[in-house]
C-alpha positions in Angstrom: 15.7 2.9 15.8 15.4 2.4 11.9 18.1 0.3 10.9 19.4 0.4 7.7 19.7 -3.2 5.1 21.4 -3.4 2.2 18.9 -3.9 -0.5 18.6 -6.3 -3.3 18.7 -5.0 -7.0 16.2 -5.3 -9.4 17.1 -4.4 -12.9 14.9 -4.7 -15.6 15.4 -7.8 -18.2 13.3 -7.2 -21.4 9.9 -5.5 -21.5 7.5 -7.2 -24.0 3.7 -5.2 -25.1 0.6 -6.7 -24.2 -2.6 -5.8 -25.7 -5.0 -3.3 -23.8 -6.9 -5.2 -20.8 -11.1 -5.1 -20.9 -10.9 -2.8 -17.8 -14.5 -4.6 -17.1 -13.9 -6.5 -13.5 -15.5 -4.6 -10.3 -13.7 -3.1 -7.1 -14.2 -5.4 -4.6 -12.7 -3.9 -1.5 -13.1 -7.2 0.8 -11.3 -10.7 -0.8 -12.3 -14.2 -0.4 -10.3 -17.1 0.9 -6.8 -15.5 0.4 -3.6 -16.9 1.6 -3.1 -15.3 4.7 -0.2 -15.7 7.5 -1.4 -19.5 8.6 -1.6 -20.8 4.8 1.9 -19.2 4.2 3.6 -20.8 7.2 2.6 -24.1 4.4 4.5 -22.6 1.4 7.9 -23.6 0.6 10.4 -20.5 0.2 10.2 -19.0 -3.4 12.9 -19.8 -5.1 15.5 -16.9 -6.9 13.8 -18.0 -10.8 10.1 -17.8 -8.6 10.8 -14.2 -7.7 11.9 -13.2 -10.7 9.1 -14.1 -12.1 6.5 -13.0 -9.5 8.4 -9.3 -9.2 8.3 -9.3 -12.7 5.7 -6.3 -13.7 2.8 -5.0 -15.8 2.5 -1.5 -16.5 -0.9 0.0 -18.1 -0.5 3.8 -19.7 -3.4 5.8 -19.7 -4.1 5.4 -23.5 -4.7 2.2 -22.6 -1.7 0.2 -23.5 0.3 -1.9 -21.4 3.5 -3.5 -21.2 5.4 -7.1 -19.2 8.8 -6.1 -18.0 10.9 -8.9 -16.7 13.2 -8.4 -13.8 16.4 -9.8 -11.9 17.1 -10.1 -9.1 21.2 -9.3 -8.0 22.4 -9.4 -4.6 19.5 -11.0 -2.8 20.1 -13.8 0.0 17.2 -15.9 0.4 16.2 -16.9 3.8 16.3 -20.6 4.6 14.4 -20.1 7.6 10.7 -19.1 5.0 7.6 -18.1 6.5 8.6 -17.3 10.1 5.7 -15.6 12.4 5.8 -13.8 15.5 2.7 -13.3 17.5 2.0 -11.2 20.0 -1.6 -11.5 22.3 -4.7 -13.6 20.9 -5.9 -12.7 17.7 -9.4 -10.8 17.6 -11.2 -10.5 14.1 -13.6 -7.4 12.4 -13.0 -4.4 11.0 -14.0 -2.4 14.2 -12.9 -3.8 17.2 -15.4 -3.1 20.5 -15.2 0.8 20.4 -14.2 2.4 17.6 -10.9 4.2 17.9 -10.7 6.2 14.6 -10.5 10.6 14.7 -11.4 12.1 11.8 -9.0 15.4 10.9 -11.1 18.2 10.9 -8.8 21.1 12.0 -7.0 22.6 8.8 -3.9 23.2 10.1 -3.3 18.9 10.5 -5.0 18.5 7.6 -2.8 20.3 5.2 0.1 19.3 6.7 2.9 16.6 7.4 2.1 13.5 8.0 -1.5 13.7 7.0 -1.3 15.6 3.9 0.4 12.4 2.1 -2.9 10.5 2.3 -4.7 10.4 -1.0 -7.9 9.1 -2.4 -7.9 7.0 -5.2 -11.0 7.2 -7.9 -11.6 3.7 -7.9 -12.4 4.2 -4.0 -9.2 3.5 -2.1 -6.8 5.5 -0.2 -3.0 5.6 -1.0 0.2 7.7 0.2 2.6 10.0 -1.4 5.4 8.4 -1.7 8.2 11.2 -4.4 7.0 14.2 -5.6 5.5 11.8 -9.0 4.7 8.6 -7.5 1.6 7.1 -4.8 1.6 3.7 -3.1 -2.2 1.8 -2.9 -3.3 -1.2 -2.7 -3.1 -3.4 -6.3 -7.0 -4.4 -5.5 -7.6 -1.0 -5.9 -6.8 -1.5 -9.4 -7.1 -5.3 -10.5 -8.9 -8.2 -9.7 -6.4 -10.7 -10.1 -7.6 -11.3 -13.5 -8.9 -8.0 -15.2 -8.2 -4.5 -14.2 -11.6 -2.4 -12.4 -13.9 -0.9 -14.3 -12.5 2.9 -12.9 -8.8 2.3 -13.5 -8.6 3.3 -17.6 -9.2 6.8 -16.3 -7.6 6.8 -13.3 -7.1 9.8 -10.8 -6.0 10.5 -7.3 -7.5 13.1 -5.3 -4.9 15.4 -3.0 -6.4 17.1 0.0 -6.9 20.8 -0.1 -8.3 23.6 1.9 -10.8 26.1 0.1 -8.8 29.0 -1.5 -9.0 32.7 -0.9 -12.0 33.9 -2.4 -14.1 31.1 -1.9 -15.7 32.8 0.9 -19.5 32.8 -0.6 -20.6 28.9 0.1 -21.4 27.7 -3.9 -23.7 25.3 -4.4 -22.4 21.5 -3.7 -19.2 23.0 -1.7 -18.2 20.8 1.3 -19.3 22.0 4.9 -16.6 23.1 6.6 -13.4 20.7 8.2 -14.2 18.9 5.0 -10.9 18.6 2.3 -11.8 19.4 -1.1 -9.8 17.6 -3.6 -7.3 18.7 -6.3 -7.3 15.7 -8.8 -4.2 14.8 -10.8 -4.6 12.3 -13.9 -2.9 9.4 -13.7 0.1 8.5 -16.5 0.7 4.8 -15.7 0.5 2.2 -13.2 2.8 -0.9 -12.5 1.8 -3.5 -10.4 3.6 -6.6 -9.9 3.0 -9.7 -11.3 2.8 -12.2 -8.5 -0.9 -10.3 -7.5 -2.0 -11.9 -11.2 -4.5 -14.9 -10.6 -3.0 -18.7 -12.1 1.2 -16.7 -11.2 1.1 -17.5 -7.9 -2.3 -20.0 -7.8 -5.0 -18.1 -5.7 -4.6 -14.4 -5.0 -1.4 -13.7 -3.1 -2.0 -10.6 -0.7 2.2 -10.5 -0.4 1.8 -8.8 -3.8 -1.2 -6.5 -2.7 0.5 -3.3 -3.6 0.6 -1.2 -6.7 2.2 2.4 -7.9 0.6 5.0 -9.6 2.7 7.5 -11.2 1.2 11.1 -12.1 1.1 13.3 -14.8 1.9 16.2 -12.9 4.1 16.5 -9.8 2.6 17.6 -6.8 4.5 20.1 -4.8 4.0 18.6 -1.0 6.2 16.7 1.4 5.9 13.0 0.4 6.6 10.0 2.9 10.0 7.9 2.5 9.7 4.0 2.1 10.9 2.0 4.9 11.9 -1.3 5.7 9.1 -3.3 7.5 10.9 -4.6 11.3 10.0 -7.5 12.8 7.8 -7.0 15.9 10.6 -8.1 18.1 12.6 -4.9 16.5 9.6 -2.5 17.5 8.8 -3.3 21.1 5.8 -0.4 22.4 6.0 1.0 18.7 2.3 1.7 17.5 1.3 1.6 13.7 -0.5 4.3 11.9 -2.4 5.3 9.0 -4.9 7.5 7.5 -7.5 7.2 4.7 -10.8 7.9 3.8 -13.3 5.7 5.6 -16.6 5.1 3.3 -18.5 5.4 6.6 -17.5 9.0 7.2 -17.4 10.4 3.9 -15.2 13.0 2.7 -13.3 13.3 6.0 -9.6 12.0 6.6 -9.6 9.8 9.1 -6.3 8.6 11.3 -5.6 5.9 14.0 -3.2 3.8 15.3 -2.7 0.3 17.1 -0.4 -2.5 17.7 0.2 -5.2 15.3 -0.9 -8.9 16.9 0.2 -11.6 14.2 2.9 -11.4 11.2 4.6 -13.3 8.9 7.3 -12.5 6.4 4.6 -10.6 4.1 2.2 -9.8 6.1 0.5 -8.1 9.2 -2.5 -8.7 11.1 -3.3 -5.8 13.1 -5.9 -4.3 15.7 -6.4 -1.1 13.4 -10.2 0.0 13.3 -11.2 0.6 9.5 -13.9 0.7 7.4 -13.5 0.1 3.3 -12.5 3.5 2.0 -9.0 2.9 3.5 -7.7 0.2 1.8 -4.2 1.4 0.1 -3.8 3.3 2.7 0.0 3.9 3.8 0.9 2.1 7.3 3.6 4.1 8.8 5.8 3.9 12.1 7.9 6.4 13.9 11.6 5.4 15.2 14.6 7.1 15.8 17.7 7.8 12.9 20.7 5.7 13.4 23.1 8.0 15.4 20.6 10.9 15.9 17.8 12.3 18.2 15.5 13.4 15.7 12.4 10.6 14.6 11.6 9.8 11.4 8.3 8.5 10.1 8.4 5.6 7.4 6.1 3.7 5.8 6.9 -0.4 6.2 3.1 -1.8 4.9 0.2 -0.9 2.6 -3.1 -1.3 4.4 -5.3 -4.1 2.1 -8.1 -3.8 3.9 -10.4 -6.2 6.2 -9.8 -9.7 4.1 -11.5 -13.5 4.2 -8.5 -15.2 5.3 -8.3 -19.1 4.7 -7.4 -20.5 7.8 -7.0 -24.4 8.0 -10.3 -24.9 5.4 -12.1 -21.9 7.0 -12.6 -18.2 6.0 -11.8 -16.0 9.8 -12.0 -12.1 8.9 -8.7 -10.0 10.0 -7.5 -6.5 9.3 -4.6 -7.1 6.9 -1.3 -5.3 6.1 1.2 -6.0 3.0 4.9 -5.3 4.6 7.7 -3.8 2.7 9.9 -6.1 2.5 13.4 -5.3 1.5 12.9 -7.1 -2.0 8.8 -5.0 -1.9 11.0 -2.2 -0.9 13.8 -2.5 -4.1 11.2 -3.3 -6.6 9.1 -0.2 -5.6 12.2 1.9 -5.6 13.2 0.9 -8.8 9.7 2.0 -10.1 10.3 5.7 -9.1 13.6 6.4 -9.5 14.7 3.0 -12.5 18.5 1.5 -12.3 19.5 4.1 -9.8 21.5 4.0 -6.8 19.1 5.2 -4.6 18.1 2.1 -4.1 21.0 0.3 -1.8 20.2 1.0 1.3 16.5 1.2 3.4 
């Protein structure tokens, strides 16, 4: 069952310009020697003036400029306890593990509709998820380095699946072979990613800040996926993940699979999923009952990053990695669709 928090507020403090980044780094899909869940179970508990300042945000327009907005925090309760972990069967490593469990969506009538119509594809080579009829989840990778933003993101789009329209029925030159989406792109207006993912803010890249929102020029006109609050394994006994993206290794098909989660920490999951780069940003989802009704509800509680070096105790071990919403992820991102509103109480 999804069971509902209250949720910290984040309100916005002052919001300062900065001049236009290079846009010059390069996409690099798989990270080196990250803090993943063993080097966190080392870090001391932020503390409330650290998360100000790591959910603290940049946000980059499409003509370039781009803005620092500071945030507080109100209502939040931090957790004595820190990094806990939960881990469920030994860990194994890769990106496809033994036999590859991934189906690609061919048939149109998925394709086009709930839940797999709220994947996207990002320019710059991700995935991401609808998440309001304005706003898409993805990975911050996607769009930064930690130091510069990629090359791709000054003119960024994202690509929404769609079947060829009527009169299309003479095959043109270049069109994609049938089962295969076409995409209807939609400029990007701005993008806000928070500040802890910045390089010499939180040391070495932090992947608990792995997440970005792009928000779009236009408003699409399709059933989006609601934000969720990421359980603990221990609240989603049986319960399977799932996600779809576009896999480089099959290109131009949606891809979709699901799997159970094996490690976690406060920020972060390690999972079984098999994925190739292409997915990353991808929109991890889970399906539980409403409080009080029959009826299930699919959420999404992570943002795929992708198949990451981790550090563990002075050496790099490769694991499929997952950013959680986590109910302060959850406010922040909230706040960035819908600003001081009070939508954003309860998740």
């Amino acid at each position: 069952t999804w069971h509902l928090k209250k949720i910290p507020q984040i309100v916005s403090e002052r919001t300062f310009s900065l001049e236009s980044p290079k846009f010059e780094a390069k996409t690099k899909l798989e990270l080196k020697s990250v803090c993943g869940i063993e080097c966190q179970r080392k870090l001391p508990v932020p503390s409330s003036s650290d998360l100000k300042d790591l959910l603290s945000y940049e946000t980059v327009f499409e003509n370039g400029t781009r803005t620092l907005t500071e945030v507080n925090v109100l209502g939040l309760v931090l957790d004595p306890a820190g990094n806990t972990t939960a881990r469920r069967s030994s860990r194994k490593k890769r990106q496809i593990y033994g036999t590859d469990s991934r189906f690609s969506i061919y048939d149109k009538r998925f394709m086009t509709n709930f839940p797999f119509n709220t994947a996207v594809k990002i320019s710059t080579g991700c995935s991401g998820i609808l998440i309001s009829p304005k706003h898409v989840l993805t990975a911050a990778h996607c769009l930064h380095n930690g130091k510069d933003y990629v090359k791709g993101s000054k003119r960024l789009r994202v690509g929404l699946m769609k079947m060829k329209s009527r009169g299309d029925g003479r095959k043109r030159k270049g069109a994609k072979r049938n089962g295969m989406p076409s995409f209807q792109w939609t400029r990007v207006k701005s993008t806000h990613i928070p500040k802890g993912w910045f390089k010499g803010v939180s040391g070495d890249i932090a992947l608990d800040y792995d997440y970005a929102v792009l928000e779009l020029k236009r408003p699409h006109k399709r059933k989006y996926m609601e934000l969720g609050i990421s359980p603990t394994i221990k609240m989603m006994p049986r319960s399977m993940i799932h996600f779809s993206g576009f896999d480089n290794d099959r290109s131009g098909q949606l891809v979709y699979r699901f799997c159970s989660i094996s490690d976690e920490s406060n920020d972060l999951f390690y999972q079984y999923c098999d994925a190739e780069p292409g997915s990353t940003g991808s929109g991890v989802y889970l399906r539980l009952k409403e409080p009080n009704k029959k009826k299930w509800k699919r959420k999404i509680i992570a943002v795929y990053s992708g198949h990451q070096w981790v550090d563990v105790n002075g050496e790099q071990q490769d694991y499929n990695v997952a950013v959680r919403i986590t109910p302060l992820k959850y406010a922040q991102i909230c706040f960035w669709i819908h600003g001081n509103d009070e939508n954003c109480t309860q998740g």
